[in-house]
C-alpha positions as CSV (number, residue, x, y, z in Angstrom):
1,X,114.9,130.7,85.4
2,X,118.3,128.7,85.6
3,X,118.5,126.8,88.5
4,X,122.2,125.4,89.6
5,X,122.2,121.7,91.3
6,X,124.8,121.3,92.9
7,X,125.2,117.4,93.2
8,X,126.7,115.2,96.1
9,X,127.5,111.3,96.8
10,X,125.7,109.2,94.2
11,X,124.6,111.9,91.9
12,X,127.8,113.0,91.3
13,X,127.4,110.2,88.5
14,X,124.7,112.4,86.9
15,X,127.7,114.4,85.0
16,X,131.5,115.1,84.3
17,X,131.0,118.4,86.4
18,X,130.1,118.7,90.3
19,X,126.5,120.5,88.8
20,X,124.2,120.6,86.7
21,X,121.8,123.7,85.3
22,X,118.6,123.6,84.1
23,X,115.7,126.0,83.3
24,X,112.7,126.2,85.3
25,X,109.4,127.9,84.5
26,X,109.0,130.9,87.1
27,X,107.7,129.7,90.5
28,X,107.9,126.5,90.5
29,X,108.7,123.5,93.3
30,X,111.0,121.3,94.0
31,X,108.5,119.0,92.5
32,X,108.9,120.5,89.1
33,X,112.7,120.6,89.5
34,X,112.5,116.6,90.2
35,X,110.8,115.9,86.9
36,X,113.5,118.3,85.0
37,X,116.0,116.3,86.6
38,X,114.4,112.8,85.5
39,X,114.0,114.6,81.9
40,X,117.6,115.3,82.4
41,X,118.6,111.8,83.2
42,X,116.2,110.4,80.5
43,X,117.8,112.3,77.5
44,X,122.0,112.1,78.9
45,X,121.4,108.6,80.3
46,X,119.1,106.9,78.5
47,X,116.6,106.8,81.3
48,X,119.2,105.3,83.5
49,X,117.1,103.8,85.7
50,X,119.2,103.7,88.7
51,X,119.6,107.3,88.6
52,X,115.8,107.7,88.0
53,X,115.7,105.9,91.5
54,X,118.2,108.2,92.9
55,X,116.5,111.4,92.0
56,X,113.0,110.0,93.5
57,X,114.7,109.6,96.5
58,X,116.8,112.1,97.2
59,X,116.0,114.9,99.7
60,X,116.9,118.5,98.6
61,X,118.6,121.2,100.3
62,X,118.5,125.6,99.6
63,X,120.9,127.6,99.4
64,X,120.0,128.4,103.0
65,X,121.1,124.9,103.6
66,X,117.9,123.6,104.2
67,X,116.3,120.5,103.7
68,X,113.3,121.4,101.6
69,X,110.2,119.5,100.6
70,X,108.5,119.0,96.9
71,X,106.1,121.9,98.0
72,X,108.9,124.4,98.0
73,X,108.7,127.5,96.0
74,X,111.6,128.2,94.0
75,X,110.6,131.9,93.0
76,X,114.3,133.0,91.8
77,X,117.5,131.5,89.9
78,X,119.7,129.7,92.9
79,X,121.7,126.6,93.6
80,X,120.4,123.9,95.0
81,X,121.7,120.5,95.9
82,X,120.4,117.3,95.3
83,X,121.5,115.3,98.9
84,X,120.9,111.2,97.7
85,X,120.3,108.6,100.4
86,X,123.4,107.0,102.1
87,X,123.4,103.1,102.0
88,X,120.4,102.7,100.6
89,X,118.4,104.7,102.8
């Protein structure tokens, strides 16, 4: 399934556009969608390390707008957005 991350503050580095898509397998977490995103980084940025960081620490947010954990099911194609830390934390 395509899932749409929509990206904000320092992860707006992550591309020339405001989002990024990439393919999930069916039901899977945010969890999952953190690793695609470092898989992401590794193969576009040379395994920036920086934005490796930024991912590991970013919190998450539905399409709800909610903040959601690494447990959360992601059972259909949505956006979400990736919400890094402000000031280092």
């Amino acid at each position: 399934m395509k899932i749409k991350i929509e990206l904000y503050g320092a992860s707006k580095d992550f591309s020339s556009e405001n989002s990024i898509e990439l393919d999930l397998k069916n039901n899977s977490h945010i969890k999952d969608l953190r690793n695609e995103l470092i898989k992401f980084i590794d193969k576009k940025h040379n395994g920036n390390t920086n934005f490796c960081q930024i991912v590991k620490s970013s919190a998450f947010c539905s399409e709800d707008n909610n903040i959601v954990h690494d447990d959360y099911l992601i059972s259909k194609e949505q956006k979400i957005a990736i919400i890094p830390p402000i000031a280092g934390g």
